[in-house]
KOLNUVEX-92490 format. One record per residue (C-alpha): residue in one letter; x, y, z. Coordinates in steps of 0.2 Angstrom, whole numbers, plus 5000, padded with zeros to 4 digits. Layout:
BEGIN
aXYZ ...
***
This chain:
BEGIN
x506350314988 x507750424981 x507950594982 x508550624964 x510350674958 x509750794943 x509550964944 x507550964939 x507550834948 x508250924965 x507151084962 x505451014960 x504550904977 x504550744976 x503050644980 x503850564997 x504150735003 x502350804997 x501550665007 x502550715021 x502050865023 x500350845020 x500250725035 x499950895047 x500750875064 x499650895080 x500351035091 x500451025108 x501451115123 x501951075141 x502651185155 x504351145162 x505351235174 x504251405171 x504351385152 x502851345138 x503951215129 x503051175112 x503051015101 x502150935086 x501650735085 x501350615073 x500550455074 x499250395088 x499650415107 x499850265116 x501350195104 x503250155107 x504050345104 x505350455095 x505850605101 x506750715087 x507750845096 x508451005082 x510051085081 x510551265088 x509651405081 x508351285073 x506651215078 x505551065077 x504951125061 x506351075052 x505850875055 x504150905046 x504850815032 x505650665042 x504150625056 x502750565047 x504250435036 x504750365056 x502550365061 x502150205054 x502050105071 x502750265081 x502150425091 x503450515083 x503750685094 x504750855087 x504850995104 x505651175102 x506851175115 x506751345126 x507651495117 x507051415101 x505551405087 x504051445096 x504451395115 x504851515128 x506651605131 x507351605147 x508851715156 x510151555156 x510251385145 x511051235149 x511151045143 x510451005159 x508951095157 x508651075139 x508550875143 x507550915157 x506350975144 x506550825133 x506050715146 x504650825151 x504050825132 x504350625131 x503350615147 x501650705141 x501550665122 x500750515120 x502250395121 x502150215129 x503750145135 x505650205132 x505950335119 x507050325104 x507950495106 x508550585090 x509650725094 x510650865077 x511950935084 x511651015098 x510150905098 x511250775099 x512250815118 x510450855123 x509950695119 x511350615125 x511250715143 x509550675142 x509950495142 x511150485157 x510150575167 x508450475164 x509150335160 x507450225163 x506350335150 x507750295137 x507950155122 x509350235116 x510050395106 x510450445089 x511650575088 x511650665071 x513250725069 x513750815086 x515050945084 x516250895097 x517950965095 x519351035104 x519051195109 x520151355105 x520151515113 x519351605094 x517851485096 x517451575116 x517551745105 x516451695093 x515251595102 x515251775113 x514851885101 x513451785095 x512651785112 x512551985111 x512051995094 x510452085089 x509452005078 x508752095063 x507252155059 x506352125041 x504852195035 x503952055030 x503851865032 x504351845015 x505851965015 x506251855031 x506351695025 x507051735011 x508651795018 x508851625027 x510451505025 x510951355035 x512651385046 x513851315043 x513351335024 x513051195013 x512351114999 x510451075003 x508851024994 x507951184988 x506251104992 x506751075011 x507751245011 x506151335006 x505151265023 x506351255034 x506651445030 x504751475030 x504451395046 x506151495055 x505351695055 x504151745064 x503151925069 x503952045083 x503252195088 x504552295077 x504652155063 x504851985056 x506651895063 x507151715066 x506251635081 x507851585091 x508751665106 x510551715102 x510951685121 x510551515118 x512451545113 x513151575131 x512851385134 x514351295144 x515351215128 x515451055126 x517150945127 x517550755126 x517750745145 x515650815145 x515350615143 x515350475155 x515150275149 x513450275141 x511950165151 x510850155135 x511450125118 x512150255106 x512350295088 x513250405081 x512950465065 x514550545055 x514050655041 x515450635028 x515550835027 x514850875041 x515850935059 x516150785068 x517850725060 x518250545059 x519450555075 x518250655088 x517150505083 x518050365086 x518550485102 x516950495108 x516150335103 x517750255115 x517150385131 x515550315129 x515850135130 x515449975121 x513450025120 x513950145106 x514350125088 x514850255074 x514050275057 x514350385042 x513350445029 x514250465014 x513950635004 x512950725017 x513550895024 x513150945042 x511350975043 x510750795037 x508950815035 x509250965022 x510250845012 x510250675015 x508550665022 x508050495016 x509750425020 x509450485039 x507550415039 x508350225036 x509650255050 x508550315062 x507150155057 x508750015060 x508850095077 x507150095079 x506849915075 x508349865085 x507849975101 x505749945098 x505549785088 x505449635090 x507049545103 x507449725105 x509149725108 x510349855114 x511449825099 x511149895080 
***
């Protein structure tokens, strides 16, 4: 499968991502900690799982196009962590309790045995708390290009006034969505861009805004000394443009220890599955065979 390099070619749906999503997710939802926590499934209960965790100020739409590719021999699971798509909000947000709500989700979805865990961004130090603190339910982690970095006292400001920004109000759904850009910008496929940004509005009372909290924003930063020596293996997938550099990687692949390994994907910017969505599918089906198939190992 190729995603095409033209730019026909880029604008028009391909076939793989047509079938994609045509295969409908079931939608289900569980309570954890006071909060309706929602998630959508692929693929019959009672299988090995994949739990797709999405990036900050997303939701588990934006992995309509990737889970039915990972659901061949899979219960492939997408959740909305709280404060974001079409979960509840709550008054504070933490790593702690977002993987609380991961392990919840992996627990009552349908999925036999470990779970592969598949974080974006601030998917990925969900997923990678998720794993230290239940170790047992865990085959391993793929974390998509976390944004670890040193910390400067501009990013604190900015991260603030995020927290306390109002969001605004549209008329319509379609005046919404089409308003929508990833952040940080980048290239993406306009196909993708066009459900992700259809799938991110939703109806208030006074209008159409984006379905995530902005307090989600007042969560405790994350830092290289966050992470202890990792229990269950770890991938860590470098996009080539993305915001984990080449040295916080090697950085954090050594605080994590010798279960963890480093890959890049070449050409893609941050937010993989907008991009390089085919090229993310094959890494996270190399850890799934390693973690799932047969003489699973603990090593890709």
């Amino acid at each position: 499968m190729s995603t095409g390099s033209s730019s026909d070619e880029r604008q028009r749906p391909p076939a793989w991502f047509r079938g994609a999503l045509a295969a409908a997710p079931r939608h289900g939802a569980t309570m954890v900690d006071g909060a309706r926590i929602t998630y959508r499934t692929w693929g019959p209960a009672g299988r090995p799982g994949v739990i797709l965790v999405h990036g900050a100020g997303a939701h588990a739409g934006w992995w309509d196009h990737l889970g039915p590719l990972l659901a061949d021999a899979h219960r492939v699971v997408a959740l909305d962590l709280s404060g974001h798509g079409d979960s509840d909000r709550r008054p504070t947000y933490s790593l702690d309790c977002w993987a609380a709500e991961v392990a919840c989700v992996a627990g009552e979805s349908g999925i036999v045995g470990p779970a592969v865990l598949v974080g974006h961004s601030l998917g990925g130090f969900v997923t990678l708390r998720a794993a230290e603190l239940s170790a047992p339910a865990v085959a391993g982690v793929v974390a998509v290009d976390p944004p670890v970095r040193r910390v400067r006292p501009e990013d604190l400001v900015r991260r603030a006034r995020r927290a306390a920004a109002v969001l605004r109000r549209y008329a319509d759904h379609g005046e919404a969505a089409a308003r929508w850009r990833p952040s940080p910008a980048q290239d993406v496929l306009p196909y993708v861009a066009a459900h992700v940004a259809h799938t991110s509005v939703r109806r208030f009372d006074d209008g159409w805004s984006w379905k995530f909290d902005p307090r989600t924003h007042r969560r405790p930063e994350v830092e290289l000394d966050t992470w202890s020596t990792a229990t269950r293996p770890v991938v860590l997938v470098r996009a080539e443009h993305g915001l984990l550099s080449a040295e916080m990687a090697d950085l954090l692949r050594q605080r994590l220890g010798a279960l963890a390994v480093t890959t890049d994907i070449a050409g893609a910017g941050h937010h993989i599955m907008l991009d390089r969505p085919l090229a993310l599918v094959e890494t996270v089906r190399r850890a799934m065979v390693a973690w799932h198939g047969p003489g699973a190992s603990p090593c890709l």
